[in-house]
N, C-alpha and C positions, 0 to 999 in steps of 0.2 A: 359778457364778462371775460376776464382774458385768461390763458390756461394760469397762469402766473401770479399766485396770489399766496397772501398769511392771513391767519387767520391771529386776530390781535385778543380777539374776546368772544367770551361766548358765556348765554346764561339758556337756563331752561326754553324761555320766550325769546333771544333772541342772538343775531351775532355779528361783528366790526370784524369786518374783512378789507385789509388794504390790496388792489391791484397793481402788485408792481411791474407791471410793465407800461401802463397809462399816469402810475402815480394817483390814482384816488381811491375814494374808499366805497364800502358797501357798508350800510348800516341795513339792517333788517331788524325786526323788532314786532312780535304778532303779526297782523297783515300788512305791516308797513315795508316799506324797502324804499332807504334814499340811495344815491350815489351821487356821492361828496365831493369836491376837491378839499385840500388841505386848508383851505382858508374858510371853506363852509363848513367844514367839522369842527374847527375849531368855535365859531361862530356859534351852530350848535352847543358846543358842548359849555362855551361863556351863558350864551341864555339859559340852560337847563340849571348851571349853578347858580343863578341869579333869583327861580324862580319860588316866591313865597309860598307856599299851599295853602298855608294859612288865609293870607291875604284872598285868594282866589275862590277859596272854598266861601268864602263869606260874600264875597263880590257875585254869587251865581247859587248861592242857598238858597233861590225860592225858583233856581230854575226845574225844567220837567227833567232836565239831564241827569244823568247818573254823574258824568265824569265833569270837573268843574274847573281845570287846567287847562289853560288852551296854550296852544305851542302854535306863531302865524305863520303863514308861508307866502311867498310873493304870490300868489295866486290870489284875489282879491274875494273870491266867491268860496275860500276853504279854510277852515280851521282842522287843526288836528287837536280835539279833547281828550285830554288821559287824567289818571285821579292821582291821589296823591303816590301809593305802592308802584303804578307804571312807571312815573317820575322817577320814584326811587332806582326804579331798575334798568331804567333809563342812563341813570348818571351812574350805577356802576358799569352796566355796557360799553360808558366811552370814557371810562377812567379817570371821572373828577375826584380831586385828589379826594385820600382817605380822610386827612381832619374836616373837608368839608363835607364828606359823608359821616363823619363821625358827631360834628354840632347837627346834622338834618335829624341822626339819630335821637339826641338828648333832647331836644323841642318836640320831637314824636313823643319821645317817653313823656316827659313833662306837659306836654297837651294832652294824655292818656287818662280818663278818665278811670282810673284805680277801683271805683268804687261800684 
């Protein structure tokens, strides 16, 4: 990693670190850690806004998994599974916008079973 870095974000579980002096980034996030270039964060950060929970959690309901999210990676033999809350924390880590964290919001609330 290079002496030369910001740190852009940071949450309990994880944190986006740009290296300026190579120009990419570090994402870390529980036991995960990528390092990015700029067009792969971004990339990142389009899929993560894209991705349904909803859709997903039903697509993998009768699996044995806990976590029912899959995030792919060019690596053919590897998924990375997170639940619906990692996701969440996921996309405030790499700061997708707040009104699209704010409708992820109101579909949580409104799929909440109140009762």
């Amino acid at each position: 990693m290079c002496c030369n870095f910001s740190i852009l974000n940071k949450t309990n579980k994880g944190m986006l670190i740009h290296l300026n002096g190579c120009n990419k980034y570090q994402l870390t996030y529980n036991n995960l850690n990528f390092s990015l270039t700029n067009c792969e964060l971004r990339a990142l950060k389009k899929y993560l806004s894209r991705i349904k929970p909803d859709y997903w959690e039903k697509e993998y309901e009768n699996s044995v998994y806990e976590k029912k999210i899959p995030i792919p990676t060019t690596q053919d033999n590897f998924i990375i599974m997170i639940n619906r809350v990692e996701l969440f924390e996921l996309q405030l880590l790499i700061n997708i916008s707040k009104s699209d964290i704010h409708n992820f919001l109101i579909d949580e609330m409104l799929a909440f079973n109140w009762n």
